[in-house]
BAMI-142074 format. One record per residue: x, y, z of N, C-alpha, C in turn; residue number from 1. Coordinates in steps of 0.1 Angstrom, whole numbers, plus 5000, padded with zeros to 4 digits. Layout:
<sites>
((X Y Z) (X Y Z) (X Y Z) NUM)
...
</sites>
This chain:
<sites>
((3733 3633 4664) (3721 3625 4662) (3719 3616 4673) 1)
((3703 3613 4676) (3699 3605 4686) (3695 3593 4679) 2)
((3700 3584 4689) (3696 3568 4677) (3689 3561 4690) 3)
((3677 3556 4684) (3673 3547 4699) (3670 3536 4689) 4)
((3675 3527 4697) (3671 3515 4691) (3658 3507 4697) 5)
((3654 3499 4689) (3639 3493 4695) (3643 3477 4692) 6)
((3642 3472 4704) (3651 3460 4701) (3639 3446 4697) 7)
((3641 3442 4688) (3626 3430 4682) (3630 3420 4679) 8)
((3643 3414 4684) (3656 3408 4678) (3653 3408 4659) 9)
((3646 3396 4651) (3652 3398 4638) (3643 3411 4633) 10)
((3633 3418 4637) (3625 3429 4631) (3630 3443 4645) 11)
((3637 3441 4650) (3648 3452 4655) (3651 3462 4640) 12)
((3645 3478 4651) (3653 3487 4639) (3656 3502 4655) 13)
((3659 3509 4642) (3667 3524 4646) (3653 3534 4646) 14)
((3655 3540 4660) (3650 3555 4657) (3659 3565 4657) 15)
((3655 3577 4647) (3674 3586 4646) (3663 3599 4643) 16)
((3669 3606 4656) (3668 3620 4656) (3675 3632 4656) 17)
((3672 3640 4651) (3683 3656 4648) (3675 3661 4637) 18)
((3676 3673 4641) (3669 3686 4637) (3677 3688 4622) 19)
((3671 3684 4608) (3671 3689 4601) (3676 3674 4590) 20)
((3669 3664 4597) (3674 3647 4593) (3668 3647 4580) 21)
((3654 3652 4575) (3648 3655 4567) (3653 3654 4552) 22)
((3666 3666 4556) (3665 3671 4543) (3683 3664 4540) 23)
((3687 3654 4550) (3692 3642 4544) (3689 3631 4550) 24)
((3678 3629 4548) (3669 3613 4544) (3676 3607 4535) 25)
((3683 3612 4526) (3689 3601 4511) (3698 3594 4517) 26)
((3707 3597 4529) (3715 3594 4532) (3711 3581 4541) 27)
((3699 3579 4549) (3699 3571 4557) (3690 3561 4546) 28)
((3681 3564 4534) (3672 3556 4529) (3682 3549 4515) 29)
((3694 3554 4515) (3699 3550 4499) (3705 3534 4502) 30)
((3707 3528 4513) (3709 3515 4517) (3697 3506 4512) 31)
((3681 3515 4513) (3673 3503 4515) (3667 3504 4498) 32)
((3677 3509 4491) (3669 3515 4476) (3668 3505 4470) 33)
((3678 3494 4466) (3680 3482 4459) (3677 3491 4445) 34)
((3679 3494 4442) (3676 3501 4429) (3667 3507 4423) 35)
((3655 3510 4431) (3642 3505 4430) (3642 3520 4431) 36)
((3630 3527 4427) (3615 3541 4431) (3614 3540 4447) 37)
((3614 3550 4450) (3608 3546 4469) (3590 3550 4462) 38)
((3584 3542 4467) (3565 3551 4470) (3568 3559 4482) 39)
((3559 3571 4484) (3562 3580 4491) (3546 3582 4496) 40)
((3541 3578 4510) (3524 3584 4510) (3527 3593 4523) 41)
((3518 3604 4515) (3513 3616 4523) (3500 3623 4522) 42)
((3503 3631 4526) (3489 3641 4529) (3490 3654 4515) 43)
((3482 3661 4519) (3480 3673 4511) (3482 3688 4521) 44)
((3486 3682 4533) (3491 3689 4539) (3507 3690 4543) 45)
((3511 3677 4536) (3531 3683 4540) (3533 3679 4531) 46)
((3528 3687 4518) (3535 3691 4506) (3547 3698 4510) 47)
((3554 3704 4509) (3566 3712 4515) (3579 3702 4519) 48)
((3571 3691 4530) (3577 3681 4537) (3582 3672 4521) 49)
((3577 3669 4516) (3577 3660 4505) (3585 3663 4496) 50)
((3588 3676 4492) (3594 3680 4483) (3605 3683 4488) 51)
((3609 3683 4504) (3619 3684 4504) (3631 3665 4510) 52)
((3622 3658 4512) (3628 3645 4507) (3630 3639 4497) 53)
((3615 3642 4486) (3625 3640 4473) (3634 3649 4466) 54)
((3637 3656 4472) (3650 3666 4468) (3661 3658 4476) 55)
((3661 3651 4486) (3671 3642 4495) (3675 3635 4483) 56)
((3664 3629 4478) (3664 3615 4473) (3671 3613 4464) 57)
((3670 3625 4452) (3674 3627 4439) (3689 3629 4442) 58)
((3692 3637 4454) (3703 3642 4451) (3714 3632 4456) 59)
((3708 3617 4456) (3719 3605 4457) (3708 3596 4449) 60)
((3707 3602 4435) (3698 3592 4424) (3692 3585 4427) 61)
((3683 3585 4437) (3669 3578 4441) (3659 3585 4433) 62)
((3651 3577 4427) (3636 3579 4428) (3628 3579 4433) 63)
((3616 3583 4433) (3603 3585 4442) (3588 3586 4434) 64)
((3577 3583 4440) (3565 3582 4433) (3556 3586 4447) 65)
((3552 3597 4442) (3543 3603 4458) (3529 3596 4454) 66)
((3523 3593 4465) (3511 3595 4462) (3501 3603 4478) 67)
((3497 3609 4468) (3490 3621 4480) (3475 3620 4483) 68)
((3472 3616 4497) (3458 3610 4502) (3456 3625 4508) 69)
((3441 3627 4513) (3433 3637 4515) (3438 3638 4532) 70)
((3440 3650 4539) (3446 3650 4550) (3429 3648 4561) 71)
((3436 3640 4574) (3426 3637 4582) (3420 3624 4587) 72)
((3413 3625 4598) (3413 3608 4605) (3401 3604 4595) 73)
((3397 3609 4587) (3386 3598 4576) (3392 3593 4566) 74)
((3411 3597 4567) (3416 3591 4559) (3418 3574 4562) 75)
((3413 3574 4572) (3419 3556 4582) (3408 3552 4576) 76)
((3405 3544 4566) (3392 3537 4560) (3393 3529 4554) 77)
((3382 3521 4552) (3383 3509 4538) (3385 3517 4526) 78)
((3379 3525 4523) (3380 3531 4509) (3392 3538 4507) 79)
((3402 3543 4514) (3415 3550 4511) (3420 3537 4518) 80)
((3421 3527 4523) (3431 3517 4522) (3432 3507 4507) 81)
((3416 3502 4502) (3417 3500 4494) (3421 3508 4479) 82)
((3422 3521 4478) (3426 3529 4473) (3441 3528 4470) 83)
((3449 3525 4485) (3460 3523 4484) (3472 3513 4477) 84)
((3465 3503 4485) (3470 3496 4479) (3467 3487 4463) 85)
((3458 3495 4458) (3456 3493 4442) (3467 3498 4436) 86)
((3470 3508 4444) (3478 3523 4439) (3491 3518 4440) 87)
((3497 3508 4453) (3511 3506 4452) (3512 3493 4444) 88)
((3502 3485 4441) (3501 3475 4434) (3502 3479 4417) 89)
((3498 3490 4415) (3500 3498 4401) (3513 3497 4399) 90)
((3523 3502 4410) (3532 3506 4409) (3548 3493 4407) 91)
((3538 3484 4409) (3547 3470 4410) (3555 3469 4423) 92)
((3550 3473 4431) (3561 3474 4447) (3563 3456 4450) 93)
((3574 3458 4451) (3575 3444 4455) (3578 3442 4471) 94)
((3577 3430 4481) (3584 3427 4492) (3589 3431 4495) 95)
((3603 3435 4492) (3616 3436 4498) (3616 3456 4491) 96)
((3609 3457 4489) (3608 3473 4486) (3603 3484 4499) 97)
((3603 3490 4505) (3603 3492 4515) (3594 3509 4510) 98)
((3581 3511 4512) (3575 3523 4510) (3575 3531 4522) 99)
((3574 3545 4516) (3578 3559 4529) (3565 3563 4532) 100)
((3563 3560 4547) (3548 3571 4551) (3557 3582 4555) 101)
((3552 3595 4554) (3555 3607 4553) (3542 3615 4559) 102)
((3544 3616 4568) (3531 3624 4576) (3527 3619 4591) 103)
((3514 3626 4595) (3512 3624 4611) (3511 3612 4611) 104)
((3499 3607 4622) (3497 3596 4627) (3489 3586 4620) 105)
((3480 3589 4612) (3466 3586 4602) (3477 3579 4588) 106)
((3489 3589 4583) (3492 3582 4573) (3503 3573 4578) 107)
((3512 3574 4592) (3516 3561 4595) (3505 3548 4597) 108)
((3499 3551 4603) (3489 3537 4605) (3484 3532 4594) 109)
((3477 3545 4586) (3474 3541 4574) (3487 3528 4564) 110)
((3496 3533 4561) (3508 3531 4554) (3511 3514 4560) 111)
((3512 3518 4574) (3520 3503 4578) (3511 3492 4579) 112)
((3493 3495 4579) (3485 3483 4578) (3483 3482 4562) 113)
((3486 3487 4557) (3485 3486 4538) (3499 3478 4533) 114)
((3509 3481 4540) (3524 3470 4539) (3521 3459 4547) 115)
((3514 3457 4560) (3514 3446 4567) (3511 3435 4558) 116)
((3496 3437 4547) (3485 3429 4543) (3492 3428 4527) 117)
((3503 3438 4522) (3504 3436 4505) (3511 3427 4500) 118)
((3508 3419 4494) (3520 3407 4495) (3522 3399 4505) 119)
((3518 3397 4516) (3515 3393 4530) (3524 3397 4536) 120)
((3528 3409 4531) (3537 3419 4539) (3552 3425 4535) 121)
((3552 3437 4530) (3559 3447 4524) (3567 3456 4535) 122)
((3581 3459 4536) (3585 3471 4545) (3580 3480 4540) 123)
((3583 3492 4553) (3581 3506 4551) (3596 3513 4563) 124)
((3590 3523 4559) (3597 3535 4568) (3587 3548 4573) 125)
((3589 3546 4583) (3581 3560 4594) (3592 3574 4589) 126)
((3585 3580 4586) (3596 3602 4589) (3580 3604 4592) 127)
((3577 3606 4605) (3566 3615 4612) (3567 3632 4607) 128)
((3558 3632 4610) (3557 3648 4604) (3548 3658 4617) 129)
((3544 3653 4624) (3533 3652 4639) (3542 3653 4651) 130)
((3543 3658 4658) (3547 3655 4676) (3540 3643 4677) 131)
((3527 3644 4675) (3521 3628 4683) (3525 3616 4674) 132)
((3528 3617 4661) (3534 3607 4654) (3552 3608 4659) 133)
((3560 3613 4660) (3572 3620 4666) (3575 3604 4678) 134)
((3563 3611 4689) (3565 3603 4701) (3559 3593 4703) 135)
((3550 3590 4697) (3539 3576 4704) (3541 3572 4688) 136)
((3530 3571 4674) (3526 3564 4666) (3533 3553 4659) 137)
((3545 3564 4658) (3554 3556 4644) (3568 3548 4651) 138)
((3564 3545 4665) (3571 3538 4670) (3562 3528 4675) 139)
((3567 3513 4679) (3563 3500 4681) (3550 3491 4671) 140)
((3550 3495 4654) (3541 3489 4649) (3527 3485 4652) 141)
((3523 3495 4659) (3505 3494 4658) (3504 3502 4647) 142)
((3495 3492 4636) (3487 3497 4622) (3473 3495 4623) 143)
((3463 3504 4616) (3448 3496 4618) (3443 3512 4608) 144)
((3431 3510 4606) (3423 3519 4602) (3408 3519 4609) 145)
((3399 3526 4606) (3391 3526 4623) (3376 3524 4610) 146)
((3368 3521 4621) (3356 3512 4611) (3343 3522 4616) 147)
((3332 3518 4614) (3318 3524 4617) (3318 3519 4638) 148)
((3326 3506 4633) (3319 3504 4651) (3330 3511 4660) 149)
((3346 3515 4660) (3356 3521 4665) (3364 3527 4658) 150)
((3374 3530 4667) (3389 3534 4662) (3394 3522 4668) 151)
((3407 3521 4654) (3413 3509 4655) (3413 3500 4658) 152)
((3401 3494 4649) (3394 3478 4651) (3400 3467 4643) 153)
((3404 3477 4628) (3407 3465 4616) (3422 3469 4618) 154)
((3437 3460 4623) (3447 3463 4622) (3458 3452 4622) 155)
((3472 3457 4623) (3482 3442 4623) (3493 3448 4635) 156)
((3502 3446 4641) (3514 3447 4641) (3522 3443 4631) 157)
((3527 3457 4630) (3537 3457 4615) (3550 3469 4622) 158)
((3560 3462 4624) (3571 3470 4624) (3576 3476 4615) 159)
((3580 3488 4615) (3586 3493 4605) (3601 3492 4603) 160)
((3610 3495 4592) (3623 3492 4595) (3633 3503 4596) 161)
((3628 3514 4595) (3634 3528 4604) (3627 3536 4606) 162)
((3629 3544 4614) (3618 3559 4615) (3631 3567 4615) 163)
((3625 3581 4609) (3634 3592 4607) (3627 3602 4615) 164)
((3636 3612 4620) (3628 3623 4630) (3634 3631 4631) 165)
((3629 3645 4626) (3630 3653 4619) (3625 3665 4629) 166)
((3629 3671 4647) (3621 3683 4654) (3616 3695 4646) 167)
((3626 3697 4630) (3624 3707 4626) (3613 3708 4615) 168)
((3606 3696 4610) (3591 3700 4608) (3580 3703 4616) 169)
((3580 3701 4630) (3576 3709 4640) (3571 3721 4635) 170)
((3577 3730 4629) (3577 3747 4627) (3566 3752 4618) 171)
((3563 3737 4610) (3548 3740 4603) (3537 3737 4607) 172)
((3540 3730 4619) (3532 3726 4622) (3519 3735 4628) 173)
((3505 3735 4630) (3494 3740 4636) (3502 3744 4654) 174)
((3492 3751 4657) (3492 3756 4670) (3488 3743 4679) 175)
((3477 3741 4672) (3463 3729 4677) (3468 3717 4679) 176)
((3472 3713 4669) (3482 3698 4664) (3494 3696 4671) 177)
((3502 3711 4673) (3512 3710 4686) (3509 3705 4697) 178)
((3498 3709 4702) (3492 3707 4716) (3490 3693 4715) 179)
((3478 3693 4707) (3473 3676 4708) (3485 3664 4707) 180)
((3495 3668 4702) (3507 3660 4702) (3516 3657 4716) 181)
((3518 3669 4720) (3520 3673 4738) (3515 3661 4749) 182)
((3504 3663 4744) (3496 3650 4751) (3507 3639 4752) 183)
((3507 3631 4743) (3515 3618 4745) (3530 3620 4752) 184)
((3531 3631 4753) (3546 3639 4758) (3544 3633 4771) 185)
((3532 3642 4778) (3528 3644 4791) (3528 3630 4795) 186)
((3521 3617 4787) (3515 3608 4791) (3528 3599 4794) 187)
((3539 3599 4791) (3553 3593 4797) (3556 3595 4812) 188)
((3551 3608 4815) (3556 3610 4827) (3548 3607 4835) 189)
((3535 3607 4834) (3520 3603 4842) (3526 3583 4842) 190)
((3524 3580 4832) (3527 3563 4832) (3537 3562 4841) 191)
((3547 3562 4842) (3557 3556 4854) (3567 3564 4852) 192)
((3571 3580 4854) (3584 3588 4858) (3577 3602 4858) 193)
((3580 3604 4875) (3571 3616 4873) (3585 3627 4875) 194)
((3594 3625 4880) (3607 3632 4873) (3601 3642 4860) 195)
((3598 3631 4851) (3598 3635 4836) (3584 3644 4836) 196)
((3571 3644 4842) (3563 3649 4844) (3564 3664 4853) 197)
((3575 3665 4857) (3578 3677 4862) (3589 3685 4854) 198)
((3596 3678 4848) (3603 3682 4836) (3594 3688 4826) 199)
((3581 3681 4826) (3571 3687 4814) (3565 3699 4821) 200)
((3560 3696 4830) (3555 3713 4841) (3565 3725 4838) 201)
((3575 3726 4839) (3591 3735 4835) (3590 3738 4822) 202)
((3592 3729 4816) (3593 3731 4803) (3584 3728 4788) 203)
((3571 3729 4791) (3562 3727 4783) (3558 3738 4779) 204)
((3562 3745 4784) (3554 3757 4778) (3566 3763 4765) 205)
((3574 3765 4771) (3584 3766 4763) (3586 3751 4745) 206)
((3586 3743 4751) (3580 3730 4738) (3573 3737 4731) 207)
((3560 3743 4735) (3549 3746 4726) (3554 3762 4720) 208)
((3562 3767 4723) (3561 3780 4721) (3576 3780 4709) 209)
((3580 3767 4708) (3591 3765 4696) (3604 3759 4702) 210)
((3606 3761 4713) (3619 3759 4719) (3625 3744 4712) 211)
((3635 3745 4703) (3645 3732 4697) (3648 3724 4706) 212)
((3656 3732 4718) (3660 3722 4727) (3649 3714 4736) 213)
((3639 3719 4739) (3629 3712 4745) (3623 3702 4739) 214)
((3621 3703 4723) (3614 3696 4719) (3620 3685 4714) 215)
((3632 3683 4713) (3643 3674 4709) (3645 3661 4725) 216)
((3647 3670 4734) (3648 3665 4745) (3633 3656 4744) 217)
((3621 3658 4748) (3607 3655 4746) (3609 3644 4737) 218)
((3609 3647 4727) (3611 3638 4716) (3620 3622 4718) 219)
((3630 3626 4723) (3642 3614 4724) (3637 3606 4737) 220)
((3630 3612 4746) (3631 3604 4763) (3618 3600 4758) 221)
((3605 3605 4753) (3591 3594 4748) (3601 3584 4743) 222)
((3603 3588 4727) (3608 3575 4720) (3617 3564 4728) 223)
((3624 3566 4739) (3635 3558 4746) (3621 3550 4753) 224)
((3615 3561 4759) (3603 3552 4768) (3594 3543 4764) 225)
((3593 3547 4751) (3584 3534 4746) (3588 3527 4740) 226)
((3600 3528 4734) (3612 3517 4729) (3613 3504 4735) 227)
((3616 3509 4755) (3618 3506 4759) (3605 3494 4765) 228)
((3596 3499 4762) (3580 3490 4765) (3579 3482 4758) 229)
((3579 3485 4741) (3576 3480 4732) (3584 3464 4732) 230)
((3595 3469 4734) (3608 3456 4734) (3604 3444 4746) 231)
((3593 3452 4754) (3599 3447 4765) (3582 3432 4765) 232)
((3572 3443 4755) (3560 3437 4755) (3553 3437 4741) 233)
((3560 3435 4729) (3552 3441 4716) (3543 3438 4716) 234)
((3532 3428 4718) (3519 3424 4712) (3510 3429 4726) 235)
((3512 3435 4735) (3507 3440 4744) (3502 3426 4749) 236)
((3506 3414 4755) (3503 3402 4758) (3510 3404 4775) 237)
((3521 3411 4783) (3520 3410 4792) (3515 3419 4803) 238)
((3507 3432 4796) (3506 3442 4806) (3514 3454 4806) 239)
((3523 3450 4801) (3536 3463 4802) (3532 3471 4786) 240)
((3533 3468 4779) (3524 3478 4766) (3513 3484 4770) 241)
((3499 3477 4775) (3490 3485 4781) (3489 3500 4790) 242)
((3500 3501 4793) (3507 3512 4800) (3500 3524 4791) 243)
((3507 3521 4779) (3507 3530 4766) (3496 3536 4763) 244)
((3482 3532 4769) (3471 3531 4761) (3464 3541 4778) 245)
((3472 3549 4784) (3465 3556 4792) (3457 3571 4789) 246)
((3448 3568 4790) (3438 3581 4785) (3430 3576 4772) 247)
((3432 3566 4769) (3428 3559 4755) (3417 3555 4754) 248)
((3408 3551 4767) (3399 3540 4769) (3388 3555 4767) 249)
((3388 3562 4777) (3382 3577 4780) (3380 3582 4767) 250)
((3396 3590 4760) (3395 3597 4745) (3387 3590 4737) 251)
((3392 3575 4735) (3383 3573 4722) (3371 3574 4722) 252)
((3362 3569 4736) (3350 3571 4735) (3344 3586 4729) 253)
((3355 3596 4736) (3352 3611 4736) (3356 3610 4718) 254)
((3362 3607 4708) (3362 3606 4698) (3352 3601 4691) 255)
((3346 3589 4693) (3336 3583 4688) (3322 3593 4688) 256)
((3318 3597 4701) (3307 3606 4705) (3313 3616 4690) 257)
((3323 3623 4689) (3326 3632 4683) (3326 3633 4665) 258)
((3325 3618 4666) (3325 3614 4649) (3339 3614 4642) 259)
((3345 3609 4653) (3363 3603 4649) (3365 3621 4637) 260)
((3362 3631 4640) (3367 3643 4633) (3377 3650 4638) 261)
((3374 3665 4633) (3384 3673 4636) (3377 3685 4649) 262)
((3367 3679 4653) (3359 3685 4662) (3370 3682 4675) 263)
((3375 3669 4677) (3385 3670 4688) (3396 3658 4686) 264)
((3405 3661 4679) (3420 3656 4678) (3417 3647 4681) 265)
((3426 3633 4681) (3431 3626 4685) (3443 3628 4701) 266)
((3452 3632 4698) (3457 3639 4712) (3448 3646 4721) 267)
((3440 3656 4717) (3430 3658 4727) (3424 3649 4732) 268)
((3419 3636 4722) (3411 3628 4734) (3418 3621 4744) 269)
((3429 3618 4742) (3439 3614 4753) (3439 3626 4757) 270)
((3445 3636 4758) (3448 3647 4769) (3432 3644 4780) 271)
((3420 3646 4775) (3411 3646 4780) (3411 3633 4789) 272)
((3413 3625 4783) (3412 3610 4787) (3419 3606 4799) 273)
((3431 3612 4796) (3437 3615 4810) (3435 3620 4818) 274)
((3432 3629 4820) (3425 3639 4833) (3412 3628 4838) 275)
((3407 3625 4828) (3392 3610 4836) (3397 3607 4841) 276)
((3410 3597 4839) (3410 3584 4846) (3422 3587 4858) 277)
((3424 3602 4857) (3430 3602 4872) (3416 3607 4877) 278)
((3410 3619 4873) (3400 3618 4881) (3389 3605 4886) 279)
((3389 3597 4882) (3378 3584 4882) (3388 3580 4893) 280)
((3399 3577 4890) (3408 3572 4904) (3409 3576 4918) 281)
((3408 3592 4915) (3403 3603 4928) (3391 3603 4931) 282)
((3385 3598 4927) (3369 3596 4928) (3371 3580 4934) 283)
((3376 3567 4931) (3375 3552 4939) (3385 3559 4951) 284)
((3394 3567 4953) (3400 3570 4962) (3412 3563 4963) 285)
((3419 3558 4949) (3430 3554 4943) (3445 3565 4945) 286)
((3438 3572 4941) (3451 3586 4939) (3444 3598 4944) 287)
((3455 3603 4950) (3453 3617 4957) (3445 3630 4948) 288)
((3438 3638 4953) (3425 3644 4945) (3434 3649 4941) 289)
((3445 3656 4949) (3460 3670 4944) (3463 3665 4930) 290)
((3466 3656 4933) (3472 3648 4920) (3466 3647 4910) 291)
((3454 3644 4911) (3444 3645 4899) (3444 3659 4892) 292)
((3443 3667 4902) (3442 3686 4898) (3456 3687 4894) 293)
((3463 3688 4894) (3477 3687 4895) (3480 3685 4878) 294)
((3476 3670 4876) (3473 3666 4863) (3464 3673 4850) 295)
((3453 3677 4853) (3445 3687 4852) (3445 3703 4849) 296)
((3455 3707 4857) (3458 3719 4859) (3472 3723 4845) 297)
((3478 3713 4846) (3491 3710 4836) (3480 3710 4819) 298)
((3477 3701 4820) (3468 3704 4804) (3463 3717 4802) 299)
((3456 3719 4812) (3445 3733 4808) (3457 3742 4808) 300)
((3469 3745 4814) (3477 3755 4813) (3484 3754 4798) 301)
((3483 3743 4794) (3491 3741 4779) (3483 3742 4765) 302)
((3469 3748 4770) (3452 3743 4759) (3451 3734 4759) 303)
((3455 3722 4763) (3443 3712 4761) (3429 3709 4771) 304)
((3421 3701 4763) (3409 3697 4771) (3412 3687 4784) 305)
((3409 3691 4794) (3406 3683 4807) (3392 3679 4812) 306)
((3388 3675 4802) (3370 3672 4807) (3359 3673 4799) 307)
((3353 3665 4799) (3341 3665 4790) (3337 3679 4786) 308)
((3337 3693 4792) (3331 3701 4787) (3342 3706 4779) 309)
((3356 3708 4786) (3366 3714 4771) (3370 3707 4762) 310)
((3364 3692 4760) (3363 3682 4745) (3349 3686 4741) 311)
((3344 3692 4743) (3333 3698 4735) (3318 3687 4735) 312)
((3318 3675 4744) (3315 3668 4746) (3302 3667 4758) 313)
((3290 3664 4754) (3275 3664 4763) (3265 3649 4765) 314)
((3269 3642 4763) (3269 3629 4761) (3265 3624 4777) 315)
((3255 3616 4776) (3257 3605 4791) (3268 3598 4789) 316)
((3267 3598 4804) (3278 3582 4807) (3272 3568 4802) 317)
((3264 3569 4802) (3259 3553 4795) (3263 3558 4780) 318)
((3259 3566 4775) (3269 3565 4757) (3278 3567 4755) 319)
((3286 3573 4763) (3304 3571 4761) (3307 3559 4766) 320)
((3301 3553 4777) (3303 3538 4783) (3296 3530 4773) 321)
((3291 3529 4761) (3286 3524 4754) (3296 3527 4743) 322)
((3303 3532 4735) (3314 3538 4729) (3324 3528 4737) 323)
((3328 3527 4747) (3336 3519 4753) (3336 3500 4753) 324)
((3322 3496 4749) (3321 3482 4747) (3326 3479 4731) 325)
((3329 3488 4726) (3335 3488 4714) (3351 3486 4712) 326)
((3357 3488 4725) (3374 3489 4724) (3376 3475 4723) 327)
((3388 3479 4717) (3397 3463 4712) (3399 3458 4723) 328)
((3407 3462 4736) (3407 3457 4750) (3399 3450 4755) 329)
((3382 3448 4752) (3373 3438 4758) (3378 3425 4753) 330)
((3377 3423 4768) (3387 3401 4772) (3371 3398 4781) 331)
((3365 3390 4780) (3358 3383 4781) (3344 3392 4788) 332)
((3341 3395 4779) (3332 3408 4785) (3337 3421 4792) 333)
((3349 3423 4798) (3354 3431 4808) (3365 3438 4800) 334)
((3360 3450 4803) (3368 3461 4802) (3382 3464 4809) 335)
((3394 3462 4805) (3406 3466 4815) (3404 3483 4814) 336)
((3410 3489 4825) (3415 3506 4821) (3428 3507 4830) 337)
((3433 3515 4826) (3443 3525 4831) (3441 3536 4844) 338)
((3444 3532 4853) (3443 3540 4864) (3453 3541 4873) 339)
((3454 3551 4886) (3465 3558 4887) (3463 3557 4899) 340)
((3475 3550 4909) (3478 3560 4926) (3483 3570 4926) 341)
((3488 3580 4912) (3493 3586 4914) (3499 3593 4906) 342)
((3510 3602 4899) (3513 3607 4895) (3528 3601 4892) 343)
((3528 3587 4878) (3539 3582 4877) (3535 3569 4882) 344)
((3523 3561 4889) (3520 3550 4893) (3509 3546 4884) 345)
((3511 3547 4872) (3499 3539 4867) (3498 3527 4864) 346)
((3485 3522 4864) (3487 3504 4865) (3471 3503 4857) 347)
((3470 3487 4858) (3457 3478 4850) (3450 3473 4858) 348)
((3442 3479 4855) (3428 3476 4869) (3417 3467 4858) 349)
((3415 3453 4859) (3408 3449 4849) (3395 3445 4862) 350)
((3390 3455 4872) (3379 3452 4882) (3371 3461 4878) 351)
((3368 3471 4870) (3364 3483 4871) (3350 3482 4870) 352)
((3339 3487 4873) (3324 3484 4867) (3318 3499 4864) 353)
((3314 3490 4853) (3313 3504 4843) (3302 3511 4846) 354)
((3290 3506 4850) (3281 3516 4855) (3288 3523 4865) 355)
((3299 3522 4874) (3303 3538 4884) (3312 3542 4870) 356)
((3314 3539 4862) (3322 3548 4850) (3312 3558 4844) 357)
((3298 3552 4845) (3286 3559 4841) (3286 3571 4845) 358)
((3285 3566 4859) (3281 3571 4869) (3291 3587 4869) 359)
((3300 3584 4871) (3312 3591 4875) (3313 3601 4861) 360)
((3310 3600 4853) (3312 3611 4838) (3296 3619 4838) 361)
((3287 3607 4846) (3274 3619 4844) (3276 3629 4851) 362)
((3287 3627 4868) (3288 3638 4876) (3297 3653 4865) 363)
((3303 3650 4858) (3315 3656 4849) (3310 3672 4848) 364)
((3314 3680 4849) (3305 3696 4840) (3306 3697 4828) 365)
((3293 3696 4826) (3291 3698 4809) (3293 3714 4802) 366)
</sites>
């Protein structure tokens, strides 16, 4: 087993990986039972997943109480938050009870801003069921559900107090959902270790095509890497979290245009997102054009979208730059972004003006 720790001094917990943790979850959750039902929220899509943790659970006399939300990013809402927590309030969940999200990235977020707010704050436990929940979500306590004007507007920092990770639900996972998870893989190595970015070149393809050992490896050096951010910047107050959020500014807009659906992932819009803002960099003459292609060339070889036209996306630049005045990042009118000398040099450029952002996506092939 891989254990990374995320250090928060008194809200410090464990991330613990090994292929097949799942299906003894009882073992690592029967500490936090106090005698109590775990609530269990998930999807309608890892049924399978569910039934085989409460099979963990029983078989060291825990109980469990599922409750199963509709799978998808419309699940991040007022009306399925409110939903929720009616539902764990039915249930008498107290404080010191600690509820399981069980699923991708939508029912982590979901889960940990509904414990942030219940009681003025309830534990939980992350078991990702997602690659992109795996490596980015259900690590460092961003919770929020996304509104009419963004994604993830209404939210808290809420740590969770373990995550369990499990490479071998991987195997049900989609083709599509594999990829878009990939993304946040790639995105460790682009932010600051391109070592690790040529590690993904080698062996990405192999990740997506099932390989255990790849995807365990993948799995443990994200989570170490943003462990290691998270600890180092939780509330994203000095810069060094910001890191995290590369391809973010770009995707969401490309999300928003899209109607936060299933028209283009969440990972896709980061994979896409990425490829912008190296190219927007190659374009100020920040980072080498190679590099940009380089970057570019790595997605498209793995399916994902690198550009407005393979996110399915026809939009001006003034309306995705308009989508953009909407991010949580706006500090006194001004947009920070994420941009790149390079491949492994990414940094916060809060100079950027957004009409050449316009500018620069009208040139894009549609």
């Amino acid at each position: 087993m891989t254990i990374v720790p995320v250090a928060l001094g008194d809200r410090s917990y464990e991330v613990r990986i090994e292929a097949g943790l799942l299906a003894r979850a009882g073992d690592l959750l029967a500490p936090l039972a106090r005698g109590r039902p775990f609530a269990i929220v998930t999807d309608g899509n890892v049924l399978p997943h569910l039934a085989a943790l409460q099979a963990s659970l029983e078989a060291h006399g825990l109980g469990s109480e599922a409750i199963v939300l509709p799978p998808g990013e419309g699940t991040k809402s007022w009306a399925q938050l409110e939903a929720l927590t009616d539902r764990l309030l039915e249930l008498g969940i107290e404080r010191g009870d600690h509820v399981i999200a069980l699923g991708g990235g939508v029912i982590g977020d979901l889960v940990g801003f509904a414990t942030a707010i219940l009681k003025r704050g309830c534990n939980f436990v992350q078991i990702p069921t997602t690659l992109l929940a795996q490596v980015d979500s259900s690590v460092g306590g961003k919770t929020a559900i996304n509104t009419r004007a963004g994604k993830n507007l209404i939210g808290a920092f809420h740590q969770p107090r373990l995550v369990i990770i499990d490479p071998l639900v991987l195997e049900t996972l989609p083709p599509r959902e594999l990829r878009a998870g990939y993304a946040e893989v790639v995105k460790y190595g682009l932010i600051d270790d391109f070592a690790f970015f040529e590690w993904c070149e080698a062996n990405g393809a192999a990740l997506l095509a099932g390989s255990l050992a790849a995807r365990e490896h993948a799995i443990a050096h994200s989570v170490a890497a943003k462990a290691r951010i998270v600890a180092e910047d939780e509330r994203e107050t000095t810069g060094a979290r910001a890191l995290l959020n590369l391809g973010h500014t770009f995707g969401h807009a490309l999300e928003a245009e899209t109607g936060f659906s299933d028209r283009l992932l969440h990972g896709e819009g980061v994979a896409a997102g990425m490829a912008l803002a190296f190219g927007f960099s190659a374009h100020k003459g920040l980072c080498p054009g190679q590099d940009a292609e380089r970057v570019a060339a790595h997605l498209r070889a793995c399916g994902m979208p690198e550009g407005l036209a393979a996110a399915g996306v026809d939009a001006s630049g003034a309306r995705l730059v308009e989508h953009m005045l909407h991010d949580k990042k706006m500090s006194a009118g001004t947009l920070p972004f994420l941009l790149a000398r390079g491949i492994g040099r990414t940094y916060l450029d809060k100079t950027v003006d957004l009409a050449e952002v316009a500018a620069f996506l009208d040139a894009q092939p549609r």
